[in-house]
Backbone as CSV, one residue per row, in Angstrom:
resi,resn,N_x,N_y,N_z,CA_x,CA_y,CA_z,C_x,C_y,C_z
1,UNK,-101.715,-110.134,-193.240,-102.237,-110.043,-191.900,-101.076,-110.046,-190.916
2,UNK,-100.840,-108.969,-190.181,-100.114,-108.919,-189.262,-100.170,-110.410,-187.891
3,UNK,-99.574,-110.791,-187.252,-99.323,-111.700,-186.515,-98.085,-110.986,-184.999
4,UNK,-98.795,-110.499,-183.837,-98.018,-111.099,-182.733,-97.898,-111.800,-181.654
5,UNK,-97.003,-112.609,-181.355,-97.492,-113.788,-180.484,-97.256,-113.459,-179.141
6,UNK,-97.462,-113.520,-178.776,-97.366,-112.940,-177.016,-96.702,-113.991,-176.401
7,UNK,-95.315,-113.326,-175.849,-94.881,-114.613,-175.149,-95.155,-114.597,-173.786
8,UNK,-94.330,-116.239,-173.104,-94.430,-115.812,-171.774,-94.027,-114.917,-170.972
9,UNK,-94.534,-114.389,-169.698,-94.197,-113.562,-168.946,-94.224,-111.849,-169.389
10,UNK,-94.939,-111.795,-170.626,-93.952,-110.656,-171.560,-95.802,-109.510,-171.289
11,UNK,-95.174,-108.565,-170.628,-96.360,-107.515,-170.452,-96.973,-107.435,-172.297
12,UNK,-98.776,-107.168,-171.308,-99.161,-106.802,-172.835,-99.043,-105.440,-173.716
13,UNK,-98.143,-104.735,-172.822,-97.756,-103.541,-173.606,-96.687,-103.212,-174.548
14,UNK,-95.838,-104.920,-174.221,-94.854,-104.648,-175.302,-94.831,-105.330,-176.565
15,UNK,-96.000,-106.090,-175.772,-96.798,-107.245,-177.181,-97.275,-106.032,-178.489
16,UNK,-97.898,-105.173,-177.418,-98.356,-104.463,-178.622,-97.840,-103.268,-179.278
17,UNK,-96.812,-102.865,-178.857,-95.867,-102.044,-179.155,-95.006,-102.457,-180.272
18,UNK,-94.923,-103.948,-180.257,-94.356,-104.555,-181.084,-95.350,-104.655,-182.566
19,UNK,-96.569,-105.067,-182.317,-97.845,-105.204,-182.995,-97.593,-103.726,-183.735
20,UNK,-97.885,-102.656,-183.379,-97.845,-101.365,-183.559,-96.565,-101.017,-184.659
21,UNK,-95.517,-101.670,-184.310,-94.225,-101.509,-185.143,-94.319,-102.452,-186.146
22,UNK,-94.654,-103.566,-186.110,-95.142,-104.533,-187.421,-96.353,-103.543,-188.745
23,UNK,-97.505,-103.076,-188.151,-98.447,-102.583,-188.935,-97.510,-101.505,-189.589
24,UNK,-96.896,-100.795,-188.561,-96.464,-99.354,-189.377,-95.586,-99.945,-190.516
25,UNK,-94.993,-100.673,-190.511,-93.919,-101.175,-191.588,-94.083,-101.892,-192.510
26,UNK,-95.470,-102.114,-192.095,-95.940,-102.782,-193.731,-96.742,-101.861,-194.139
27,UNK,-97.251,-100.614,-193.706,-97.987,-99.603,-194.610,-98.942,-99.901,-194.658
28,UNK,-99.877,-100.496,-192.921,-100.971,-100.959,-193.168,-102.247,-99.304,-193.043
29,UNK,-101.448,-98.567,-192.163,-102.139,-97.210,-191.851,-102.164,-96.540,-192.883
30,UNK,-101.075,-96.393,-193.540,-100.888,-95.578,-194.629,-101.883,-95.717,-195.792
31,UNK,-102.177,-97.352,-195.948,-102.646,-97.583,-197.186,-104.361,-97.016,-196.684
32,UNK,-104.818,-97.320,-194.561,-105.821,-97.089,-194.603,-106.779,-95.780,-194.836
33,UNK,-105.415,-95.018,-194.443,-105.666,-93.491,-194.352,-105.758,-93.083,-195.740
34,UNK,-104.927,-93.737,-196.903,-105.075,-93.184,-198.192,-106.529,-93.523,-198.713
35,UNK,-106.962,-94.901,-198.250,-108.645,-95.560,-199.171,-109.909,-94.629,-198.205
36,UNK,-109.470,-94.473,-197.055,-110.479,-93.444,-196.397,-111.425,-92.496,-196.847
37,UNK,-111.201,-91.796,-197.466,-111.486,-90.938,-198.489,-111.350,-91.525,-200.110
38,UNK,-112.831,-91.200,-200.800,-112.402,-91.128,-202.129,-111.901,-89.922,-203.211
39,UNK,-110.538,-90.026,-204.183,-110.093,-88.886,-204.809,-110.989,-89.231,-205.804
40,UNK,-111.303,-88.002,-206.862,-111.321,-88.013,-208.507,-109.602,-88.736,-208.888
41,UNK,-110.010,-88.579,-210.119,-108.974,-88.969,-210.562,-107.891,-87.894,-210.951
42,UNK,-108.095,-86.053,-211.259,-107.721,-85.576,-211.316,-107.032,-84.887,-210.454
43,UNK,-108.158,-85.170,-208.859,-107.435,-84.278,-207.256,-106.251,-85.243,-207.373
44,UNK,-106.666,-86.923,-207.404,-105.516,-87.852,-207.368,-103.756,-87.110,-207.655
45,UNK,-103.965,-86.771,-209.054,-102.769,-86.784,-210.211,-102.165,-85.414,-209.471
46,UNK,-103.268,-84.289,-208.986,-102.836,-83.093,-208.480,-102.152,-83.454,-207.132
47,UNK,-102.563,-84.363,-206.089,-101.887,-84.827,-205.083,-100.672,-84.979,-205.042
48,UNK,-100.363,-86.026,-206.182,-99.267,-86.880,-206.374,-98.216,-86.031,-206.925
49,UNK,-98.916,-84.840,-207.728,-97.824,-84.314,-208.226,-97.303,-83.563,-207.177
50,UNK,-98.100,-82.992,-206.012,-97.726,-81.873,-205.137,-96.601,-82.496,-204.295
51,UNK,-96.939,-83.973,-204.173,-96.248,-85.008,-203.088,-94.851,-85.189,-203.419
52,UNK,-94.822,-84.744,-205.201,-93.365,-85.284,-205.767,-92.872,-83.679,-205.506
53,UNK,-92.997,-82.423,-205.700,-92.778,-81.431,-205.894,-91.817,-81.395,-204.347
54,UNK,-92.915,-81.502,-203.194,-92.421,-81.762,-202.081,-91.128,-82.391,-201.837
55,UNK,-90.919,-83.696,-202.486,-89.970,-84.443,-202.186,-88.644,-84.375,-202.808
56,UNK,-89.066,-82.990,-204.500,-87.588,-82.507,-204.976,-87.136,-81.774,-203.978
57,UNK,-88.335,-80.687,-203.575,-87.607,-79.471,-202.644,-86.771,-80.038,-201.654
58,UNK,-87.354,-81.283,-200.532,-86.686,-81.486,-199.674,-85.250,-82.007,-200.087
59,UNK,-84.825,-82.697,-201.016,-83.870,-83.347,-201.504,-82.686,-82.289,-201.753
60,UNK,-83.800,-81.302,-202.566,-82.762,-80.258,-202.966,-81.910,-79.450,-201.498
61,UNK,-82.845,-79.255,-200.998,-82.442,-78.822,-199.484,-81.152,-79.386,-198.658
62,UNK,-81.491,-80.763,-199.060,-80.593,-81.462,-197.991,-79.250,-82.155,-199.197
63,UNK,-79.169,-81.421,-200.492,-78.216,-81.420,-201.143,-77.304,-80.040,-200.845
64,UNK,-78.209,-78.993,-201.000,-77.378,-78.103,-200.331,-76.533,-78.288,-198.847
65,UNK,-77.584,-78.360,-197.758,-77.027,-79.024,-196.754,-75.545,-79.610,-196.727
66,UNK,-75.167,-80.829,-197.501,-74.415,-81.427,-197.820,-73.089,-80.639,-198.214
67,UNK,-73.375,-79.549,-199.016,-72.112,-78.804,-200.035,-71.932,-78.141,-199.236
68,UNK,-72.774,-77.549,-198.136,-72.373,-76.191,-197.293,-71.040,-77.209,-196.041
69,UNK,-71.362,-78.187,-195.536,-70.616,-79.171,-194.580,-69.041,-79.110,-195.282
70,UNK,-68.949,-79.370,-196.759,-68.105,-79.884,-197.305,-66.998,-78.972,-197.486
């Protein structure tokens, strides 16, 4: 459970700005947006794989990136 304490004098917009930066960093959206919807178990595995596929390309990308600088 997230927790922010509001101090004195302290506008409530930065109370919650702060609030806002706590949730995102524990992956409270992430996890809500993922249970939102229910997968099969197979869209699941197809997701996950697309998600990893994604994350060679970008890597690969920004390995090139790297060699072209060098």
């Amino acid at each position: 459970m997230v927790q922010v304490t509001v101090r004195d004098n302290e506008p409530f917009e930065k109370a919650l700005r702060r609030f806002r930066r706590k949730v995102e960093r524990e992956g409270i959206r992430k996890d809500i947006k993922k249970n939102k919807v229910y997968l099969k178990p197979g869209e699941q595995r197809r997701l996950k794989q697309r998600l990893a596929e994604k994350r060679r390309r970008k890597a690969a990308r920004r390995a090139v990136k790297r060699v072209r600088r060098s």
